[in-house]
N, C-alpha and C positions, 0 to 999 in steps of 0.2 A: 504494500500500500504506500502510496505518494503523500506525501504533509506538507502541505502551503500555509505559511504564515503571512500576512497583509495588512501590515500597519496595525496590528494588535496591541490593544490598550483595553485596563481592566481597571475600575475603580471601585471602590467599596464606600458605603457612607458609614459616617461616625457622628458622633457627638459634636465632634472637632470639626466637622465639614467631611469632606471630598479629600479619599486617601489616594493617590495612584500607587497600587500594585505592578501593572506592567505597562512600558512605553514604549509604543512604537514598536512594534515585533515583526520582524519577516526574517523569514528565516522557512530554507525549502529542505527536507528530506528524503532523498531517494526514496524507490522501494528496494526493501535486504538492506540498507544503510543502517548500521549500530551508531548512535549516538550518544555523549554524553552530556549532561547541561551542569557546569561545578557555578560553586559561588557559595557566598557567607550564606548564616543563617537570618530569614526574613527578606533573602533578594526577590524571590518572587519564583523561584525553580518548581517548587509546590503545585503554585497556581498557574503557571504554563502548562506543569504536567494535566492538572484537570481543566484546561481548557481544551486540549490535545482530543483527552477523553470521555468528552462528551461530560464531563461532570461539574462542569460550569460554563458559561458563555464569557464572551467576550465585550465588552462594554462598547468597542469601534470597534473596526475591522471583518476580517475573514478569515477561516481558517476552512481551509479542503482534504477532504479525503478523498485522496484520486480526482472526480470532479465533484463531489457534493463539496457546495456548502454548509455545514454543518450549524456555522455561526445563524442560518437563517431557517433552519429546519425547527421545526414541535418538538419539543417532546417527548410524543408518545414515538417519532423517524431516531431521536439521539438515542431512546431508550434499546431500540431494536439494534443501532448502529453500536455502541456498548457490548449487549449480549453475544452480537452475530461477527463480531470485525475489529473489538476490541479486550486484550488480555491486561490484568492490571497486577501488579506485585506490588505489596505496601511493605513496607518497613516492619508493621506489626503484625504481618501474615493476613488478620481479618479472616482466619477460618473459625469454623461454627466448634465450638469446643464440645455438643452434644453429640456431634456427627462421627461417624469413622471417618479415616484416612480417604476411602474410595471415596463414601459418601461426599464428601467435602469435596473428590474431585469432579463426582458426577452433574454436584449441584447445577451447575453454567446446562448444562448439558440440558438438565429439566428445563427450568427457568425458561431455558432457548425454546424447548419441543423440538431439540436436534437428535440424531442416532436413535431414537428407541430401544429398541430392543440391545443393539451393540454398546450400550451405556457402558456397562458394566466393565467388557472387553478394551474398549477403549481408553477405560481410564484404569485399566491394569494395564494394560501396555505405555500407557503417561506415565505409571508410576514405575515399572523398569528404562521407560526413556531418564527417569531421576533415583537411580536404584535404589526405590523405596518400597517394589514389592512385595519383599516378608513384612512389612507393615500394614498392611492393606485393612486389615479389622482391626484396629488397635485404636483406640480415640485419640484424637490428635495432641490430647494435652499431656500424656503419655512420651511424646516426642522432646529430643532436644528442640534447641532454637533452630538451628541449622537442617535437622529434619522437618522441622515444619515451612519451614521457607522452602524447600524444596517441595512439600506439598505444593503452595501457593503457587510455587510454578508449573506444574503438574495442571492447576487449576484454571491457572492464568491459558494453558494451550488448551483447555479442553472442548471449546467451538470451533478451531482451526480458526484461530486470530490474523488476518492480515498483519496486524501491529500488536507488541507488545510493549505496556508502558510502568516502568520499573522506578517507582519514590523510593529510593535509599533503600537498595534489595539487603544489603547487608549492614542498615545502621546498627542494627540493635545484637550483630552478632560479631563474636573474636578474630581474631585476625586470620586464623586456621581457618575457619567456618566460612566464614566472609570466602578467603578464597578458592575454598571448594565450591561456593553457590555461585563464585564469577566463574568459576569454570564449566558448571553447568549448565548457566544463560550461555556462555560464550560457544559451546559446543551446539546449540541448539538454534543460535544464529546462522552459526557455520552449516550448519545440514539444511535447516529448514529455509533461510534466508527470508525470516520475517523480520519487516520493520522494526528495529527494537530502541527507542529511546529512555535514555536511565538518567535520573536526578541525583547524585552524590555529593557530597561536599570533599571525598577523599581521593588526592589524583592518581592512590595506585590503582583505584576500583575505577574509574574513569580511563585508565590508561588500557583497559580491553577495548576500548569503541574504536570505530573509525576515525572518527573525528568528534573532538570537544569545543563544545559553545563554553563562554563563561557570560553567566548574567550578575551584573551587580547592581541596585539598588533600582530593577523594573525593567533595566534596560541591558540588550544583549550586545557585550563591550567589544568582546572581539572572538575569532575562531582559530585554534591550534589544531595543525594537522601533526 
C-alpha cells in the first residue's frame, strides 16, 4: 500500500486555545517501504501514526491510501479500511487478557467476517510465522513481555494488512526482547513486503527501516537515508 501525506496539520482544542500537534506534513511512502519516524517525547510521532490509521483525522490536509482519500471518507469507509488494510502494534500489546493466545489472534479475523472456517488455521500458522505455536491455549497474560508483542504481531497480520503500523513495538521491553521483536517485524517485511511504518524514539530500533523521518515539535525536520 502507497501513503501520501498533503500538507497535514492536526490541532486539538484546550482550555488554553488552539494547540498544533502536526504542521504541515507531506511526506510519500512507497509500497514494501519500512519506515521509521524518531523524535522527542510529545513531537507528535503518536498522532501521525493515528492519523496514518484511520484512528484520527487530520484537521487540513490529505492523506491516501493508494488512491483513497481517507482524510474525506465516514467512518463507518475508515472503520472497514482499519479492519480490512490496516495492522496496528502498540507498545502495550492491547491484547484481550480473557482471551487465549489464538483467540486474540483470531479476533481481527471475526471482527473483519474474513477466513471463516480457516480462522483457526490461519492464525496457527501466524503464530509459527512468530514461533509462538506451543503457546496457542495458554492466556496471554501467562506470556512474557516479549511473547506477547509477538502475539500483537501475529494479530497485527491476521487480515493480510497492506500496511503495518508499529507505536514503539519495543518500548516497554529489554534490550534482548526489543531485539528479537525487531527481528521479527524485520523478517516479515523482508518476505511479505508490507508497508511497515514504526514510531521509536530509539535509533538502534529505527536503524532496521529503510529510511528515517525525524519529526520534532509537529513538524517533519528532515530524512536520513
Amino acid at each position: 500500500m502507497k501513503i501520501t501525506l498533503q500538507g497535514v496539520y492536526r490541532y486539538i482544542e484546550s482550555e488554553a486555545g488552539s494547540i498544533r500537534v502536526l504542521e504541515n506534513i507531506n511526506m510519500t511512502v512507497e509500497q514494501g517501504e519500512f519506515i521509521a519516524i524518531m523524535g522527542p517525547s510529545g513531537s507528535g510521532k503518536s498522532t501521525l501514526l493515528y492519523q496514518i490509521g484511520c484512528l484520527d483525522s487530520p484537521s487540513f490536509g490529505h492523506i491516501f491510501l493508494d488512491e483513497v482519500d481517507i482524510s474525506t471518507e465516514p467512518e463507518s469507509i475508515r472503520e472497514q479500511i482499519r479492519l480490512h488494510h490496516i495492522g496496528f502494534i502498540f507498545q502495550n500489546y492491547n491484547l484481550l487478557p480473557t482471551l487465549t493466545v489464538i483467540e486474540n489472534v483470531m479476533l481481527p479475523m471475526q471482527l473483519a467476517n474474513t477466513f471463516g472456517k480457516e480462522r483457526r488455521a490461519r492464525a496457527a500458522a501466524l503464530l509459527r510465522l512468530v514461533n509462538l505455536e506451543n503457546k496457542a491455549e495458554e492466556k496471554v497474560m501467562a506470556l512474557s513481555g516479549g511473547q506477547q508483542q509477538r502475539v500483537a504481531i501475529a494479530r497485527a497480520m491476521a487480515n493480510n494488512p497492506g500496511t503495518i503500523l508499529a507505536d514503539e513495538p519495543t518500548g516497554n521491553l529489554d534490550g534482548k526482547s526489543g531485539k528479537e521483536i525487531m527481528e521479527v517485524i524485520h523478517s516479515i517485511h523482508e518476505n511479505q513486503k508490507i508497508t511497515l511504518i514504526m514510531v521509536t524514539h530509539d535509533p538502534k530500533i529505527a536503524s532496521y527501516a529503510d529510511k528515517i523521518y525525524y519529526l520534532d515539535d509537529g513538524k517533519l525536520r528532515s530524512t536520513v537515508f
